[in-house]
Each structure stands twice: as structure tokens, then as C-alpha cells.
N, C-alpha and C positions, 0 to 999 in steps of 0.2 A: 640458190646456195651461195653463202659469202666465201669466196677465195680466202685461203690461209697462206698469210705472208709466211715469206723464208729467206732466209740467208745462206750464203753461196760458201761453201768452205771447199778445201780440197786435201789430199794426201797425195800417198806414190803414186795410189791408182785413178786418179786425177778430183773433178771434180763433180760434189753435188749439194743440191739444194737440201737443205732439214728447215725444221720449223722456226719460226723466227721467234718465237714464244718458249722453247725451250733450249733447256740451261746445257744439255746434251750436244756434242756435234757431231761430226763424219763417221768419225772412228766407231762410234758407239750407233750410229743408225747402221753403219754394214753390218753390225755385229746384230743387228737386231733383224735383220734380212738372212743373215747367214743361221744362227741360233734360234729358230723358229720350235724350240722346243718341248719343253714342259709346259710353257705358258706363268711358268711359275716366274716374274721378274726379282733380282736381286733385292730391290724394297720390301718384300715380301720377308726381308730377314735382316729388322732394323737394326743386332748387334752387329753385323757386317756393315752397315751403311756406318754407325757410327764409329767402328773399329776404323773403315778407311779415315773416315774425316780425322779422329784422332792420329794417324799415320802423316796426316798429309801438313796436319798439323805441324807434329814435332818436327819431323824434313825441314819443313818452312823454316822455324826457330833455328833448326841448328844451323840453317844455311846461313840466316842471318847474323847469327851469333861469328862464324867462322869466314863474314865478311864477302859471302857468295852470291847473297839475295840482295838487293835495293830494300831499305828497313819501311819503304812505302806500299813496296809487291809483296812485303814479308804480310806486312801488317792487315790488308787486305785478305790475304791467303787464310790468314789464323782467323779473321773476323767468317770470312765463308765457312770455313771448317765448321766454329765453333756453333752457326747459326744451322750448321747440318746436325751437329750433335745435341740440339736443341729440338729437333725433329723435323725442322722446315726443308724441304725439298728434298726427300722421301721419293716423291714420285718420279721426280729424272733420273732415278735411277733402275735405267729399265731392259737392260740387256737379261738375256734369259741364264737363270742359277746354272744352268749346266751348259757348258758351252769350249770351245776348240782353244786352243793356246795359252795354256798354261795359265790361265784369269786374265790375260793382257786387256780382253774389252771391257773387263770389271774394272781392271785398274788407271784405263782411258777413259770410260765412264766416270769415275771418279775426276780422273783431271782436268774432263769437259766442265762439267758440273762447278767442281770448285774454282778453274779460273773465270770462268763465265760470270757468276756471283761474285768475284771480286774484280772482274772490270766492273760492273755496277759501281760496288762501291767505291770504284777510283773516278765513277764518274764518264765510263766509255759503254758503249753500246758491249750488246754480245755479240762474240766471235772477232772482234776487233784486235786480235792475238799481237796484234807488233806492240800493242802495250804492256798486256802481260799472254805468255803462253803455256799452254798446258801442259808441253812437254819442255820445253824449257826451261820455264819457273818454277810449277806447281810439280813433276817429276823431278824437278834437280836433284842431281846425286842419289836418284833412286833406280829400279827397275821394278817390273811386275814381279821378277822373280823371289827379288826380300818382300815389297809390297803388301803382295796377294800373302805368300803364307803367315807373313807378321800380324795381318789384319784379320785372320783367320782364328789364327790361335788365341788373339782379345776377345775374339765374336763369341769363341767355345767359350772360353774362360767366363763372360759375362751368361753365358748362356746356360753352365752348367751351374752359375752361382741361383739362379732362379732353380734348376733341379734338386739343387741342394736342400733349398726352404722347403719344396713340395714335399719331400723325402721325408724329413721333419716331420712336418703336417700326419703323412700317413704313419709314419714311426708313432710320432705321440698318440694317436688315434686308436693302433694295435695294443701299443700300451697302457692305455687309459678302460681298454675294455680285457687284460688280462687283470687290472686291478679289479672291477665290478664281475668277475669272475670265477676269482681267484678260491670261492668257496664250492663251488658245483665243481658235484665229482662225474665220472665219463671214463668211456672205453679208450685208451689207445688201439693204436690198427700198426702193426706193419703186415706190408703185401695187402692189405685189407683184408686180412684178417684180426681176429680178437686178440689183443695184443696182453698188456698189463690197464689195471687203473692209474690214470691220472687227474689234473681237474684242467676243465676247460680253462683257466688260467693261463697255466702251463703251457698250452695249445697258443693262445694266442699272443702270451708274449714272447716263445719263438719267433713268431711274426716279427714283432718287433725288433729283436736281436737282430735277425737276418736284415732289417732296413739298415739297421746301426751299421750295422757290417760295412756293407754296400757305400753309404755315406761315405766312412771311412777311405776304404778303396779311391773314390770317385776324388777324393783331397787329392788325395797322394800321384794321382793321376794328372789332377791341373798343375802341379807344380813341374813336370814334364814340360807342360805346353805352354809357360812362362820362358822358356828359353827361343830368344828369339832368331832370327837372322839379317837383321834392317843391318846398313851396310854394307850386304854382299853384293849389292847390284847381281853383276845376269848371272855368275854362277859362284860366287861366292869367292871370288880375287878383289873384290872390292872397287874394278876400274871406274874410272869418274867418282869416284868416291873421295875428296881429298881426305886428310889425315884429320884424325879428330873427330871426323863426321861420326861414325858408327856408335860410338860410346856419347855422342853431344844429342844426337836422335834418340838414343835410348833413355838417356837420363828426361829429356823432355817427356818422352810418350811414356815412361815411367808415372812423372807429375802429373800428367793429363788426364793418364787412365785409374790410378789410386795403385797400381798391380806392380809385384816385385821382380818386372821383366828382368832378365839377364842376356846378355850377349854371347849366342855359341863361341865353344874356345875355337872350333874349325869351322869357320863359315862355308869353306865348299862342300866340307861333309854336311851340312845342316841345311844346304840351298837344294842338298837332294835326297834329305834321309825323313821319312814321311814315317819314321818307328813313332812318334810320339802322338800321332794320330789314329798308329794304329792299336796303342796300348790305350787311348779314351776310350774309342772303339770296345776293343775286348772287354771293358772295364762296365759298359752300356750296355752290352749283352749279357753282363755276369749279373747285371740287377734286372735288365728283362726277363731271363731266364728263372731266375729266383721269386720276382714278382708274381710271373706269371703260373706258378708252383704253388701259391699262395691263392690265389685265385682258383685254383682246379680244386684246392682244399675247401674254401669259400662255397663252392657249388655243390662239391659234393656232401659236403656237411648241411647243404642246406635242402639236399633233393628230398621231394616229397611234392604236394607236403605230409602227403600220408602212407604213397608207395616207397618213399626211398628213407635215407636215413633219420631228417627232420629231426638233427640234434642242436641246429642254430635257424634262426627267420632270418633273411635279409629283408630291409628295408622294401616296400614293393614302391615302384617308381613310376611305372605306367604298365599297362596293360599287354596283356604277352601274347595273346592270340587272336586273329581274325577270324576265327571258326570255334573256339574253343572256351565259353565263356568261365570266366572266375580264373584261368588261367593268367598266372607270372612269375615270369623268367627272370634269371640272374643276371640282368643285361651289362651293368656296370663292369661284375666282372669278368663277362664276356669280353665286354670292348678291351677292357684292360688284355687281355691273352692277346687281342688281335693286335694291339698296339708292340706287344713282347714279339709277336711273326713278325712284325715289320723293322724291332729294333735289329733282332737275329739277321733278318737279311741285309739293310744296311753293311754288317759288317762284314756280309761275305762283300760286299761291292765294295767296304774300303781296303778290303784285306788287298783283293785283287786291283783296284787301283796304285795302290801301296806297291806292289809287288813289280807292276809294270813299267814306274820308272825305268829310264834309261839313261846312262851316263851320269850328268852335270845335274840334270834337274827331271823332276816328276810332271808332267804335263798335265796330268789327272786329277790335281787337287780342288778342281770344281767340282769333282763330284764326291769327292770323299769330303767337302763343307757341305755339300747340299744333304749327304746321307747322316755326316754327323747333326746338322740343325735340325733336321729331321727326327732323329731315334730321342735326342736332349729334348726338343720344344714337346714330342707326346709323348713320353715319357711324364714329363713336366706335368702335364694336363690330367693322365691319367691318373698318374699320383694322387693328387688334387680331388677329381673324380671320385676316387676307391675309398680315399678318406672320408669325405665330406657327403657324397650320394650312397656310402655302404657300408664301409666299415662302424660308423657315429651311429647308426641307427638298430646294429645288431641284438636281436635278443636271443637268450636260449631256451629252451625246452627243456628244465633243469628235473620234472619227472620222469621225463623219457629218461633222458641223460641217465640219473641214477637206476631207474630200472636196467637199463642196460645193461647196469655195473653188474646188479645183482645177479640176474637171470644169463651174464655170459660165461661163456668155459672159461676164459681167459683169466676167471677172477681166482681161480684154485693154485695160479701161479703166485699170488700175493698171500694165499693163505697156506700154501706150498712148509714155511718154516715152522707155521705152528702144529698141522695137523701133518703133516710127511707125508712122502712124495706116493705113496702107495696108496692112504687114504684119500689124496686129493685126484689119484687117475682115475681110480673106483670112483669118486664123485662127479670126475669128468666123463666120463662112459654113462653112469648113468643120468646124468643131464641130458647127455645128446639122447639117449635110447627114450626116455619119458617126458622131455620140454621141461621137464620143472628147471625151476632155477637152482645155481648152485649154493646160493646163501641158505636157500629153503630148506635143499639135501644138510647142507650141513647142521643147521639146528635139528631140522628133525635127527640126525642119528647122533646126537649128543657130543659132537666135537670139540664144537666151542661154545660156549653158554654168551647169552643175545649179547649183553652188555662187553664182552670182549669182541665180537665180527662186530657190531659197531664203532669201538675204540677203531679196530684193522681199518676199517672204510670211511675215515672220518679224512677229510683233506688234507689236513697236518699230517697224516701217517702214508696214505697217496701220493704226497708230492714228496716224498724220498728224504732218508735222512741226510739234514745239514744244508737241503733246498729250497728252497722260498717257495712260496706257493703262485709265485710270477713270477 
């Protein structure tokens, strides 16, 4: 077995060997001995790898700009950064997503990583720190405490802009099949019961509306998570911070990230106030919750295919049973519901993360990034998924559907104005007492002549006056 060279670094708690080959050092192997957790490493969640690099970026600039940095340690810092936000060195960044002190070995990892890559390109071996150093240089006038959650709220922000598209996707999808729709008429159900007619249309561009909605929502929520706290260092008084810094970082990491950061007006309230985490939060389970409502309708519209409603097909996608041949299941929007359990619980875990801060600063917010990247990236996927594997492929059962119409009790509430309410309970009683349908009852006992219960049941008169028929 060939031996693996290392180099000797050391901290308070003295000294140890790490790999000579990686860009990582002391700081970030304790933490990698200490944080034995998930398994899941911080690369694992590349809008945070590049959020930091952009962070470490602007620092750099501003410091150089306000005369703090050497413009050769500036210049290096920014060339590493920007080769991280490029995607390169991904993999040193390998402390585990959930872990003790408030992100500090995220944000050491980070400043292994990037002065390491920029002694290279000054031309020095790694770890070689009296050239350039990672809390020195590559930290100056920062702390983990502005750091971690500035770098946090870009990672959301870039993360929720990919949710956004997927949303899209499925939105256009719902409403691209209440269009091909919009002429098959159908039972509504409240309680699940026979409700009035309407046309499956209607049915599914609700669907749609309710994405709109959500989208909405989910804007109004990133603009929240634009307000930053770079600056504040460890609690938000700004020490080591000279003057100038705060606003000279943020105008850089402004230009770097395309995003219209702002600087909280009270940094020490905003280095411990985790409300804006917890309103994305809330805002990810208002569209889990609703998604996943959408999808209990999807199945249940599609049970059968001949014992249950069987008033839509979903797409079949693979094979549903190991015992049960010709059987398939609604899996997509299965997965989908399960991805809404997981978003729902996230937010009790950020609610109470959230909550448990104390004093100056929240210690907790690794795990309220790991649960928000989490609920955003499947969500994301799901989206995507429900659109593209289910939603695009729907057909309806547009004779059923209209039998439905005719043959249910429900339909005497839509002919309720013409024939009166006396006529139409006598026709409801004797529906249920003999199975016939109630359009049947009404012709035969001469209420309404065919040509006007057809005008009633036509989708133009269904989908309610002044209403489109999606």
C-alpha cells in the first residue's frame, strides 16, 4: 500500500497531520471527525459552495478596495473564489451539512479551501499560511456569524429560483390540459359526495391557479431573504469591521451574484433573528400542502380502473405489482405526497431551530439550511416529475364523465330553476329508490323537452355564468 503524504498544520488544540493533496486543513478535518453525521457533505449542496465562494469574494475586494488586503492576496483570493464558482473544487468541501457551532467549520472549510488555492497561485505550496492565511486574509473583517447566514440566504435564493422554473413547468402543464378539457362535462364532489356539474376543465385549471398562487407567494418570500447581514461580524456591532466595509461587501457580492442584496438597517437584530427563514419555510409547506391535495385528487380521480371512479388515466409508467398481474399504480403522485411529508416536517425542524436561538446569535442554522435545501431541491424535482411523468400524459373517460352527469342526484340541483324544487326532490327520491338516472326521469315525465336538458348540460351553461370554461 503506497503511504499518503501530509502536511503538518496546527490550531489552540495543537497539532495534526491532514492530507497533503487536499485543499482543506486542521480546522475542517476536526470537524470532520467531530460531525460524523449525515454522511451528507456540504458539496452535496453546490448553491452553498458557490454562495460561500461568492462571499469570500466580495470580502476580498472590499478589503482591497478599503486598503486592508495586499492587491496580490486580493487578487489570488478572487481568482480561487471565482474557479470555485466555476465548479472546480466541489469536493473539499467536505464537513458534514449538519453540524455544531453555528457553520463555523463551513466557514473554515471555506477559508482552507480558498487560501490554499490561492497560495498555488501565488506560487507557494499548501498550507504554507505566512504567505497568505485563511483566517487572516481570506476571513478578514468577516465572522462565521455574517458569513454562514449571508451565504445561506444566496444558496436559498439561487435555489428557490430553480423551484420557481419547475412550478412553471407543472403550472403550464395543469393548464395546458384544462384547455384540452375544457369541453367534457363531470360531476363535481364536495365531502365526496355529488356535488353540481361542472367540466373537467374547471377541475384542472384550479390546479393551475393554485401553482400561480404558490409561485407568487414563494417571490414575495425571496425578497425577505435578500436582506443581508455581511458586516456584522460575531454579533452584529460590526468589530474588526472597519468603516465602509459593510456596504463596500455588499455592493461587490451584489455585482458577483446578479441579486438585489440589501444590508439590514440593525445588524445585531438580523445576526440573530432567523424570521426570514422561517417565513420560506412556511411559504414550502403552503405549496407542499396544496401540491400534495392535488395529487390525492389525481388518484382518486384516477382509482379503478374499473372498481373506483376512473374519471381520468394517468400515464402508466412501470409496473405496479409483484403478485398482481396488469396491475398500476399512481406512483408519481405518490412520490409526490411523500416528498409534501418531508417538506411539512422540515418545517417543523426549522420552526424549532428558529425558536431555539439564544441571545446574540442562532447556533442552529445548519440545520435549518440543510432542511430548507432539502424541502426547495425536491420539491424542485417533484415538480418536474408530476409535470412531465403525469400530469402531459393525462387522458379522460369523457363517457363515463358525462354518464355520470346524467345518471347523478346532484344533477337536479342545476335543473332545480327550471323544473322547482318540489319537482326536482320527487325526481331525486325517485332516482335513488329505482337507479334510473335523473335526466331519464326528467324526460320521461315531460319537464323539460330533450332539446332544452341538453342546452342545461352543455359546458358553456356548466361552467357558470360570466365563467370560462378554464
Amino acid at each position: 500500500m503506497t503511504a499518503v503524504a501530509h502536511r503538518s498544520e496546527h490550531d489552540l488544540l495543537g497539532y495534526r497531520d491532514v492530507p497533503a493533496e487536499g485543499y482543506w486543513g486542521i480546522h475542517t478535518l476536526r470537524a470532520r471527525e467531530n460531525f460524523a453525521i449525515t454522511g451528507t457533505p456540504i458539496a452535496a449542496c453546490p448553491h452553498l459552495i458557490d454562495a460561500l465562494a461568492a462571499v469570500k469574494e466580495a470580502a476580498a475586494l472590499a478589503n482591497e478596495e478599503l486598503g486592508l488586503l495586499d492587491p496580490r492576496k486580493a487578487a489570488a483570493i478572487v481568482e480561487a473564489c471565482r474557479e470555485i464558482r466555476e465548479g472546480k473544487l466541489h469536493d473539499q468541501f467536505v464537513v458534514d451539512a449538519i453540524q455544531g457551532g453555528a457553520g463555523t467549520s463551513t466557514n473554515m472549510n471555506a477559508d482552507e479551501v480558498v487560501a490554499n488555492r490561492a497560495l498555488e497561485l501565488l506560487g507557494h505550496a499548501r498550507g504554507r499560511y505566512e504567505h497568505l492565511h485563511p483566517n487572516e486574509d481570506v476571513n478578514l473583517g468577516q465572522s462565521t456569524n455574517d458569513v454562514y447566514p449571508t451565504a445561506v440566504k444566496i444558496a436559498t435564493v439561487f435555489a428557490v429560483h430553480g423551484l420557481l422554473r419547475a412550478m412553471l413547468v407543472l403550472q403550464d402543464a395543469f393548464a395546458a390540459k384544462a384547455v384540452e378539457f375544457r369541453n367534457i362535462l363531470k360531476m363535481g364532489r364536495t365531502q365526496l359526495q355529488d356535488a353540481v356539474p361542472m367540466t373537467l376543465g374547471q377541475e384542472f385549471s384550479a390546479y393551475a391557479v393554485m401553482i400561480e398562487e404558490d409561485r407568487s407567494r414563494l417571490s414575495e418570500a425571496v425578497e425577505l431573504i435578500q436582506e443581508i447581514n455581511l458586516g456584522a461580524t460575531a454579533i452584529g456591532t460590526g468589530l474588526n469591521a472597519p468603516a465602509g466595509y459593510a456596504e463596500a461587501a455588499r455592493r461587490h457580492l451584489a455585482a458577483i451574484t446578479g441579486l438585489p442584496l440589501v444590508t439590514a438597517a440593525n445588524l445585531v437584530e438580523a445576526t440573530q433573528d432567523c424570521g426570514a427563514f422561517v417565513q420560506m419555510s412556511g411559504v414550502l409547506k403552503r405549496i407542499a400542502v396544496k401540491l400534495s391535495k392535488s395529487c390525492n385528487d389525481l388518484r382518486l380521480l384516477s382509482s379503478g380502473p374499473r372498481a373506483g371512479l376512473g374519471e381520468i388515466n394517468l400515464p402508466p409508467v412501470q409496473a405496479g405489482s409483484s403478485i398482481m398481474p396488469g396491475k398500476v399504480n399512481p406512483v408519481i403522485p405518490e412520490v409526490v405526497n411523500q416528498v409534501a411529508f418531508e417538506v411539512i416536517g422540515n418545517d417543523v425542524t426549522v420552526t424549532m431551530a428558529a425558536e431555539a436561538g439564544q441571545l446574540q446569535l442562532n447556533a442552529f442554522e445548519p440545520i435549518i439550511w440543510h432542511s430548507l435545501s432539502k424541502s426547495i431541491t425536491h420539491l424542485q424535482r417533484a415538480c418536474l416529475a408530476l409535470a412531465e411523468r403525469c400530469v402531459a400524459g393525462i387522458t379522460a373517460n369523457t363517457q363515463a364523465l358525462r354518464a355520470a352527469v346524467e345518471n347523478s342526484i346532484g344533477l337536479v340541483t342545476a335543473l332545480n330553476p327550471y323544473i322547482g324544487y318540489e319537482a326536482a326532490t320527487g325526481i331525486a327520491q325517485e332516482a335513488l329508490a329505482t337507479g334510473r338516472g335523473v335526466a331519464e326521469l326528467v324526460l320521461d315525465k315531460g319537464l323539460l323537452p330533450a332539446g332544452a336538458l341538453a342546452e342545461l348540460l352543455c359546458p358553456e351553461a356548466v361552467a357558470g355564468p360570466g365563467q370560462a370554461l378554464v
